[in-house]
N, C-alpha and C positions, 0 to 999 in steps of 0.2 A: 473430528477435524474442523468442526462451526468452529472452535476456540482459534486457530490459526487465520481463520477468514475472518475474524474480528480483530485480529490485529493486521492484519493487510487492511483493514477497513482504517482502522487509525492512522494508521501509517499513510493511506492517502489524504485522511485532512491533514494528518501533520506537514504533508507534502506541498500542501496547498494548488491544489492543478496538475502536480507532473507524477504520477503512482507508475503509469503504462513504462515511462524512461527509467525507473528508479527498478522498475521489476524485472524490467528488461537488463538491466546493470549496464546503462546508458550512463 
């Protein structure tokens, strides 16, 4: 499961600031 938290990891610089909103499906 390290592989999926390395993409949550991307996905919050992709996100630039907002992961917590985006994971929440804000």
């Amino acid at each position: 499961m390290k592989q999926i938290a390395d993409v949550v990891k991307r996905s919050r610089k992709a996100s630039s600031g907002r992961p917590s909103k985006l994971n929440n499906g804000e």
